[in-house]
C-alpha positions as CSV (number, residue, x, y, z in Angstrom):
1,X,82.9,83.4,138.5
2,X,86.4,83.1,138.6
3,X,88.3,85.7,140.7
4,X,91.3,87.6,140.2
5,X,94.3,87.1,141.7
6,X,95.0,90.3,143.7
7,X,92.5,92.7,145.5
8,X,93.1,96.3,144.9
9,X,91.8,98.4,147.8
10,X,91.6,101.4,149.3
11,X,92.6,101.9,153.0
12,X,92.0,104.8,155.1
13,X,95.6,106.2,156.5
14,X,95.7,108.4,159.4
15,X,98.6,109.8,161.2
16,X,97.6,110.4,164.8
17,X,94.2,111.2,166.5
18,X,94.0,114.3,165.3
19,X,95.5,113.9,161.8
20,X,93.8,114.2,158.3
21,X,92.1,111.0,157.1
22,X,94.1,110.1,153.5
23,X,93.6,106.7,151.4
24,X,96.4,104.4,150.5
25,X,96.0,102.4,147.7
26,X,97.5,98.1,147.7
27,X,97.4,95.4,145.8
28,X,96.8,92.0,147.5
29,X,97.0,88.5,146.6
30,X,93.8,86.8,146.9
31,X,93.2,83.5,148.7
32,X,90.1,81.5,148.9
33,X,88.4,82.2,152.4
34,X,90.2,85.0,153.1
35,X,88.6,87.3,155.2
36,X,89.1,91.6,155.3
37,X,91.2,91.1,158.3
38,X,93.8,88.9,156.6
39,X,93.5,91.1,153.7
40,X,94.7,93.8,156.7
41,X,96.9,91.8,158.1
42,X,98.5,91.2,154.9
43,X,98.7,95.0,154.3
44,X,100.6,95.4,157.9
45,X,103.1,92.5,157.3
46,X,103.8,92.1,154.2
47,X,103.4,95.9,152.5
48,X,103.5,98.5,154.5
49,X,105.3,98.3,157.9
50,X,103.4,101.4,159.0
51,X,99.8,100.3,158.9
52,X,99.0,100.3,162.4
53,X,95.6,98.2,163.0
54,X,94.2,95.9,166.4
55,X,94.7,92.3,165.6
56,X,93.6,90.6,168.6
57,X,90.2,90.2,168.3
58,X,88.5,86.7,169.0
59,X,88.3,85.9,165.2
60,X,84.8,84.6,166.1
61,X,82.4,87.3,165.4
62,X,81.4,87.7,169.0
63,X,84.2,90.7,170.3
64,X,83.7,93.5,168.0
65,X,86.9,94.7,168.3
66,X,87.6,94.5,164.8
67,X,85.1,96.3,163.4
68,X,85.5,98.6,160.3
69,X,83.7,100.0,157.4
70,X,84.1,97.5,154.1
71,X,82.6,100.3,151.2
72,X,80.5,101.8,153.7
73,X,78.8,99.2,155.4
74,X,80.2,98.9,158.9
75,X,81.1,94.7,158.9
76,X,83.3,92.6,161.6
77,X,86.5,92.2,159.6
78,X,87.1,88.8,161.1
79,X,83.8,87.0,159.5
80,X,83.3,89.7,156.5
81,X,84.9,87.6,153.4
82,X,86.5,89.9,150.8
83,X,84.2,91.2,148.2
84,X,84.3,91.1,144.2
85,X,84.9,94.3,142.6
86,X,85.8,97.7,144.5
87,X,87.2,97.6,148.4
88,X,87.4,100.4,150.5
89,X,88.1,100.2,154.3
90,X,87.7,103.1,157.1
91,X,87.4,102.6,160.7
92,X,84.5,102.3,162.0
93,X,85.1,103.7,165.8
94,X,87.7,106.3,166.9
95,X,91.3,105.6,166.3
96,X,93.9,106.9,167.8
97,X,96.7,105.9,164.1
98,X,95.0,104.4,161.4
99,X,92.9,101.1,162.5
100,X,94.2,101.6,166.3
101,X,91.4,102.0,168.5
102,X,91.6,105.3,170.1
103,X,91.2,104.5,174.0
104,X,94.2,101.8,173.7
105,X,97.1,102.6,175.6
106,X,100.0,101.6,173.2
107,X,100.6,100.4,169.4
């Protein structure tokens, strides 16, 4: 099956700790291998300079740290390879902005 060349998703947004959970919605070129943390990390340097998200995880599968929801399904972002058809990615643990895990001390 041949894919298309950008992803649409939607990405949970959320202000501060306390603030209301809202869904953005971006459009992202697609490259083969490319995992939902590129696909994030895409989002955060290319698109929108505001999308706050904790890329330092190992990239190996073994941390955790970048764990998130990928339509649902809770998946480590670094190993989970972007799906066909409909994306939508929430946090999967407290956060304190957006993807930023809530008991880090600075963004």
């Amino acid at each position: 099956m041949t894919r298309q060349p950008l992803v649409t998703c939607r990405v949970a947004r959320k202000a501060s700790a306390a603030g209301e959970v809202t869904f953005a919605a971006y459009e992202v070129p697609y490259g083969d291998g490319m995992t939902v943390l590129d696909l994030m990390r895409y989002i955060a340097d290319e698109l929108d300079g505001t999308f706050a998200f904790y890329d330092h995880a190992c990239k190996r599968g073994f941390c955790g740290s970048c764990l998130v929801k990928v339509n649902g399904k809770n998946v480590l972002s670094c190993r989970m390879l972007v799906p066909e058809g409909p994306l939508c990615i929430e946090p999967a643990m407290e956060t304190a902005k957006d993807f930023w895990p809530a008991d880090s001390d600075s963004q």
